[in-house]
NUVEXGU-962232 format. One record per atom (N, C-alpha, C): residue in one letter; x, y, z. Coordinates in steps of 0.1 Angstrom, whole numbers, plus 5000, padded with zeros to 4 digits. Layout:
<pts>
AXYZ/...
</pts>
This chain:
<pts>
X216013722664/X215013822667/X214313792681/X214613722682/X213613622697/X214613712712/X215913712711/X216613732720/X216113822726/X216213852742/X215613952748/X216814072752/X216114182745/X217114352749/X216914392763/X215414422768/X215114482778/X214314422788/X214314372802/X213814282810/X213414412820/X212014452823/X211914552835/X211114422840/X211614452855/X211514332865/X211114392878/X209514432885/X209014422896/X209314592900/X209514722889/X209614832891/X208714952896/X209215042907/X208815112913/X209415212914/X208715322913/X209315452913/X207815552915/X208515652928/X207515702933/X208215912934/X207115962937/X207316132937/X206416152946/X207416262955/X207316312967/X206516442963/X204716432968/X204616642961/X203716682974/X203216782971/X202916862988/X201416762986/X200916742977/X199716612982/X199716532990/X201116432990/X201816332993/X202316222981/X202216112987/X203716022979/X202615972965/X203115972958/X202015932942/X203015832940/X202815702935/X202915572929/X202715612915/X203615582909/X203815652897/X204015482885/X204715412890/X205015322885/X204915222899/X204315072900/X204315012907/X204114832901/X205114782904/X205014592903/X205114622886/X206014692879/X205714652867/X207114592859/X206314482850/X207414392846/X207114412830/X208014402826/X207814412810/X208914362801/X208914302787/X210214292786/X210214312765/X211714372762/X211014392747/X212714282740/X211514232731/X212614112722/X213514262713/X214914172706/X215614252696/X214814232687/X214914372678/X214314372667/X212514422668/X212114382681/X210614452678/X210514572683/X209114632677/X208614742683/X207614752694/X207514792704/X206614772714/X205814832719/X204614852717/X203315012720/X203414992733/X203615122741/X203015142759/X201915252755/X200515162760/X199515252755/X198815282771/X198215382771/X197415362783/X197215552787/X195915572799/X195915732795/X196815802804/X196515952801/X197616042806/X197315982823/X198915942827/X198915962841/X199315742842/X199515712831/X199615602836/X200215512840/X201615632838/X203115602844/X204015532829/X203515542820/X203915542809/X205415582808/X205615772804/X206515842803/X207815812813/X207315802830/X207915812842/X208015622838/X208215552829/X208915412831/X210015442821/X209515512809/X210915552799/X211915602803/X211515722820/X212615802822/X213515712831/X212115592839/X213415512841/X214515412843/X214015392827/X214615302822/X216515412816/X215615512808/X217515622810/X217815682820/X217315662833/X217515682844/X217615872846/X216815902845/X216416062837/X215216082850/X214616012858/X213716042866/X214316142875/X213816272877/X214216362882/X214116352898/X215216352904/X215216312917/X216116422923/X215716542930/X213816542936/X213116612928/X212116552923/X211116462939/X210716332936/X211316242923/X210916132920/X212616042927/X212215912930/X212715812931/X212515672924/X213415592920/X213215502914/X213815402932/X212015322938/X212715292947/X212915142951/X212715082938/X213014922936/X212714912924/X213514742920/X212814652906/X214214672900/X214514582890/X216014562878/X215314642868/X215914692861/X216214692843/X217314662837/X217114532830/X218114492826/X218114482809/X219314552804/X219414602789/X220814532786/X220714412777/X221714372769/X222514312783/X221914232794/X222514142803/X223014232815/X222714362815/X223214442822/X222214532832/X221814532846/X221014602853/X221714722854/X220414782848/X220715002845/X221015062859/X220114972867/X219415022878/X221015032884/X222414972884/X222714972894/X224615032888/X224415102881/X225215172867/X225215302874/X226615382878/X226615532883/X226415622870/X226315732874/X225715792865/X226715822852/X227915852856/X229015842843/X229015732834/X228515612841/X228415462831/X226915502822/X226415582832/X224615582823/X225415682809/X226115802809/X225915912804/X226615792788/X227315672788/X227715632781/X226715542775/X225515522778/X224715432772/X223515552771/X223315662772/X222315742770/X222915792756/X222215762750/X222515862733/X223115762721/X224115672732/X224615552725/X224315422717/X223815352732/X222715262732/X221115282731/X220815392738/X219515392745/X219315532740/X218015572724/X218115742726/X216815742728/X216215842729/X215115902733/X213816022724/X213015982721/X212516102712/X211316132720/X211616292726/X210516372736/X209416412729/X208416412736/X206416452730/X206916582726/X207816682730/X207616802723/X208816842717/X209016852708/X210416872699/X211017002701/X209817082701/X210317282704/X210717272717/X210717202729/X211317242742/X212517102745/X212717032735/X213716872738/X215116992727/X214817062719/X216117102715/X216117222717/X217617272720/X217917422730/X218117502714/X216917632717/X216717702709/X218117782703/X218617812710/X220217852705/X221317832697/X220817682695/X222017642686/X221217552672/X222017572665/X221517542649/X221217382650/X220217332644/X220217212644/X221217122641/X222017162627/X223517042628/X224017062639/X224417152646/X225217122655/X224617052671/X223617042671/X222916972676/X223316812677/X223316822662/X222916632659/X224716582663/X225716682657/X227116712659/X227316702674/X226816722684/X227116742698/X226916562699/X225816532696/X225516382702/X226516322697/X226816332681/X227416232674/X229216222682/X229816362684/X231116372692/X231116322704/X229816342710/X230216272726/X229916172725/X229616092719/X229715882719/X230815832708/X231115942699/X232015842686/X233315932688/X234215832683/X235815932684/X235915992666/X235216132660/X235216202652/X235316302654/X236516342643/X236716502644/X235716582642/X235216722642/X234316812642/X233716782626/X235216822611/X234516742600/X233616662597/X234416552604/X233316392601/X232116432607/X232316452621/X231216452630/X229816562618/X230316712613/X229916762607/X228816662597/X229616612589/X229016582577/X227816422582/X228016382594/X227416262595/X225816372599/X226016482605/X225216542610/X224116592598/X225116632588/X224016672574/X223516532569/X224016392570/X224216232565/X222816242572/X222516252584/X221516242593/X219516322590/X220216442585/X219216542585/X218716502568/X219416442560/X219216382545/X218316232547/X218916162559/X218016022562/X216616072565/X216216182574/X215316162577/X214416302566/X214916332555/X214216392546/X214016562549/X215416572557/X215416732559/X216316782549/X216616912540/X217816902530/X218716962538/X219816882534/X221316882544/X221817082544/X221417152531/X221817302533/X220717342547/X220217292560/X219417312567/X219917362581/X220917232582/X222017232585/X222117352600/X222417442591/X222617592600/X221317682606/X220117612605/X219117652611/X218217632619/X217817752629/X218117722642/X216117622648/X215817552656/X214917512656/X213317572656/X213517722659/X212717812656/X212017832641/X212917742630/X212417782616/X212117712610/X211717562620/X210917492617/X210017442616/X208917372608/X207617352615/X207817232624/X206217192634/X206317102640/X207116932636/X206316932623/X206916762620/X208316762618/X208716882611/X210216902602/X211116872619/X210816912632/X211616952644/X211316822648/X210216742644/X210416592653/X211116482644/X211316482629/X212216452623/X213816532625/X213916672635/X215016692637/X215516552650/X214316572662/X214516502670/X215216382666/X214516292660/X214516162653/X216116162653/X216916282643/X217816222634/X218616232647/X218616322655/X219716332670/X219716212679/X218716132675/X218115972684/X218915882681/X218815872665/X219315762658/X220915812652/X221815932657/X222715932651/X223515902653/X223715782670/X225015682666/X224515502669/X223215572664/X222715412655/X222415352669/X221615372680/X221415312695/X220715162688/X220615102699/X220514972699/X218414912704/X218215072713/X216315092718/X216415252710/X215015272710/X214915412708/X213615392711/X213715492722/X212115522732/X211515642724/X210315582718/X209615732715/X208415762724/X208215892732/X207615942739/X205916032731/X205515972728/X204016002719/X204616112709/X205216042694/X205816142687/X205116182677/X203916172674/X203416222669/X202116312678/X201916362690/X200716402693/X200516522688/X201716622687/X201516722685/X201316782667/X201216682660/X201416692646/X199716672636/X199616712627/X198616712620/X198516552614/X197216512612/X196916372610/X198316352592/X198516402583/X199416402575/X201016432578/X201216462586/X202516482591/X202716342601/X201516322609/X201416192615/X201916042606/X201116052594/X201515922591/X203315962585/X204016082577/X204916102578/X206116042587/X205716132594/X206916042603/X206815892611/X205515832610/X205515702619/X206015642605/X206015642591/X206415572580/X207815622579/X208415762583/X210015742587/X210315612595/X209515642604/X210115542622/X210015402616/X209015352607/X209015202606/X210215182593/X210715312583/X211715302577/X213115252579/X213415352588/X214715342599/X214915202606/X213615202612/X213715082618/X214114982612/X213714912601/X213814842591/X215614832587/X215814962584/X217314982577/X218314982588/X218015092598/X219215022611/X218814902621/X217814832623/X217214732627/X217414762643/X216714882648/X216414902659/X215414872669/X215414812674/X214514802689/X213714902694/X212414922695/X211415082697/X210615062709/X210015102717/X209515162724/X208315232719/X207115242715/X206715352714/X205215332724/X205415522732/X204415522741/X203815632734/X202315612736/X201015672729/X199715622739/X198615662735/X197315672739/X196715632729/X197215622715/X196315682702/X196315462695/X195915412697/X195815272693/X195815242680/X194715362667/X195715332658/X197115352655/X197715382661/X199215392658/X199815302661/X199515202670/X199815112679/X199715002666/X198715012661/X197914892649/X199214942636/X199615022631/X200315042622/X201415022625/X202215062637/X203415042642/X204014932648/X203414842659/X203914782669/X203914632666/X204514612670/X204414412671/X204114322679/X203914432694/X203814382702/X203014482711/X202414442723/X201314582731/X201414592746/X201814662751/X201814682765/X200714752775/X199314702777/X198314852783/X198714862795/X198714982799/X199215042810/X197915092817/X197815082836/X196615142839/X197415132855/X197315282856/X197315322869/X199015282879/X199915282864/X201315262871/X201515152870/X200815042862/X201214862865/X200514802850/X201314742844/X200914672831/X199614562835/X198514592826/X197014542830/X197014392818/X197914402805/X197514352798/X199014362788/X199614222782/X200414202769/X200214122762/X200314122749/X200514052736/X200514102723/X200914032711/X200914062701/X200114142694/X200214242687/X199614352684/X197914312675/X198214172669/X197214132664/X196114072672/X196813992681/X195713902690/X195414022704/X195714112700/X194914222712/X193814302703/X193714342691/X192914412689/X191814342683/X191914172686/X191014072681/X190614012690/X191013992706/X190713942717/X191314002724/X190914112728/X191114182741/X190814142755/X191214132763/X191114002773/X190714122791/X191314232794/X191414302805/X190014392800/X189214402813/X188214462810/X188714612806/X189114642809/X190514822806/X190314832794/X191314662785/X191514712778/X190214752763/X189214592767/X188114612759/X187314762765/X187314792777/X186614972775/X187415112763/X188715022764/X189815102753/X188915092740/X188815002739/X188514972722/X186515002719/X186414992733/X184415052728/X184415182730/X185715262733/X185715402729/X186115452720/X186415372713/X186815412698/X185415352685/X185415412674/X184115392666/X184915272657/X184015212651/X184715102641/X183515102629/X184615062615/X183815062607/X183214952598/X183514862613/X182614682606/X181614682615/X181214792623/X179914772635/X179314872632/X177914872629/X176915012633/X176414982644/X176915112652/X176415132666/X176415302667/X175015302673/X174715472676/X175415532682/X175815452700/X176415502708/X177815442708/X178815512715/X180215412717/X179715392735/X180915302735/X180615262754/X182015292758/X182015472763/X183215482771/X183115432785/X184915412784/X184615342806/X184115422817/X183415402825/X182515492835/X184415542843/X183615652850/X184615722858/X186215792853/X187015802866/X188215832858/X189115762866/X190415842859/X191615782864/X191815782881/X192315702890/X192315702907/X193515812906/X193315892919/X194015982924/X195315922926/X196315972919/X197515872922/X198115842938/X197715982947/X198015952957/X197215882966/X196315822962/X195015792972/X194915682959/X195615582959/X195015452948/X194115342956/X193315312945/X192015222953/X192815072961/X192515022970/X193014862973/X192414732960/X193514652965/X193014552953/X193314592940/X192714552932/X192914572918/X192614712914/X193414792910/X193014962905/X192315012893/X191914892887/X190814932878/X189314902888/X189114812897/X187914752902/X187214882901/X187215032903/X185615122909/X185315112891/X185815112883/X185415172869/X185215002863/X185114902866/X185614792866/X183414772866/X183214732851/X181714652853/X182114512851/X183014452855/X183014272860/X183214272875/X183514412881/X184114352894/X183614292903/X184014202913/X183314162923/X184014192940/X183414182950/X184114202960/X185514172961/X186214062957/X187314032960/X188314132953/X188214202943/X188914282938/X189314432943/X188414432951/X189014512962/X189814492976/X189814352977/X190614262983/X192114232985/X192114162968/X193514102967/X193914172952/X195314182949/X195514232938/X195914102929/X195214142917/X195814002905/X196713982904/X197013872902/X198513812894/X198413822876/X199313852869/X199713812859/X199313682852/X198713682845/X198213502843/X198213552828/X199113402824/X198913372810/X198513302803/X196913402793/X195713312787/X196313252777/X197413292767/X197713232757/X199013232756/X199713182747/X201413202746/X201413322743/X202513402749/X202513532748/X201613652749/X200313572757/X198813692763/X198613702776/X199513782781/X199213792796/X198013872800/X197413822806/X196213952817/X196313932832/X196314102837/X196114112850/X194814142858/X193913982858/X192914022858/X192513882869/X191613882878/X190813812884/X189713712880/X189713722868/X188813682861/X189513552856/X190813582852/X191513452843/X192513402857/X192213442870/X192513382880/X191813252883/X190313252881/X189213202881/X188513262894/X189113322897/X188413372909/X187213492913/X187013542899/X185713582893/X185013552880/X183613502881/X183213532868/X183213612856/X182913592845/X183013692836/X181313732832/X180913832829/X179713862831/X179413852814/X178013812807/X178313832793/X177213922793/X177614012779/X176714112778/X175614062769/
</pts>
């Protein structure tokens, strides 16, 4: 379980728009062991989504570029794979489940044959097999196989992200990136399918990804935490020793915006300001303006990576020693 699947190493990927050039992803390194699940949490704009696309190499170019950094999956850099080699590890190895399930499947065609299209273009099965693995599929994830023939329109929301699901996992990939798959769903359809996802996982013993905003889901799901801020990982570790020592000032403004039910407190303490204009990012460290520890130098120099604990990295000036920590 320890072995390492996915090594992202020093990645950059940037988009060309009439504003100018937005840093979308910058200096980010990440890496997910076999067998875990891994939260990319952080808010809209954080380069989250635009690191999933690429890692499947899906970043749409133009007007994005992926314009340095490795990804290396299973000893092998993605990064440098033509696109016929990717089309063989997209769906195979590596599937994908999109935030919106009504526009990821083409309204035209019935859902088996959907799940049938993926399963024929990675496995050598006849339309039969391929058929019945397709109904095998829509039964795993609690859809009834007579469904089969119906088209995504006559579904509800969760029932279509359980369609998604089963098209992800139907030739058993080895990652499966989920792109915030529950946002669009009612808090009971939510726990639904995240209690599919930790099912599956379990039974095909898949490798996850999952990117969200929403932290409890992170706490029921993940084994491991990635915060994301402003295109560059601010903060990693174990899902436990982050929501008990949160170490990046980011990430503790994350958690005093949320209410808790071992504290009475009147007010919450959300983080001052907003997200930096991607095309106009602050110098130095990119949290420093919203940043109450910062001090001059963090507009300066950018932090290094430093690790407080086995397996607790923070990108922070503070565990540089090069600023104080201020106590409240």
């Amino acid at each position: 379980m320890s072995e390492t699947l996915l090594d992202i190493r020093d990645l950059r990927v940037t988009y060309q728009t009439e504003e100018g050039l937005v840093l979308a992803v910058d200096n980010l390194n990440l890496t997910l062991k076999k067998g875990e699940t891994l939260g990319l949490v952080g808010e809209t704009g954080a380069g989250k989504t635009t690191t999933a696309l690429a890692v499947m190499q899906l970043v749409p170019n133009p007007p994005g570029t992926v314009e340095s950094g490795e990804i290396w999956f299973n000893g092998e850099n993605l990064l440098k794979k033509k696109n016929e080699e990717m089309r063989t590890v997209r769906g195979n190895q590596i599937s994908m489940i999109f935030q919106d399930p009504m526009t990821s499947l083409n309204p035209v065609l019935t859902v088996g044959f959907q799940i049938e299209e993926a399963v024929m273009l990675h496995q050598k099965l006849t339309s039969k097999q391929a058929e019945r693995q397709a109904r095998d599929m829509l039964k795993l994830v609690g859809i009834p196989e007579g469904r089969a023939g119906d088209y995504p329109h006559e579904f509800s929301g969760g029932m279509r992200q359980r369609v998604g699901i089963a098209i992800a996992l139907s030739c058993n990939p080895s990652l499966l990136i989920a792109d915030e798959p529950t946002t669009a769903l009612d808090v009971t359809i939510q726990a639904q399918v995240l209690d599919l996802m930790r099912r599956l996982r379990s039974e095909f013993g898949t490798s996850m990804i999952l990117i969200t905003h929403d932290l409890g889901v992170v706490a029921e799901v993940c084994d491991t935490v990635a915060i994301m801020y402003a295109g560059t990982v601010v903060e990693t570790s174990d899902t436990r020793r982050l929501f008990t020592e949160p170490r990046h000032p980011y990430t503790q403004g994350l958690f005093g915006s949320i209410p808790s039910l071992d504290e009475e407190v009147t007010r919450l303490s959300p983080i001052t300001g907003i997200m930096p204009d991607p095309t106009e990012l602050p110098s130095g460290c990119r949290f420093h303006p919203r940043c109450p520890m910062a001090a001059e130098i963090c507009s300066q120099r950018t932090p290094t990576m430093v690790p407080v604990e086995e397996g607790h990295n923070v990108h922070c000036m503070i565990y540089e020693g090069l600023v104080e920590a201020k106590k409240e």
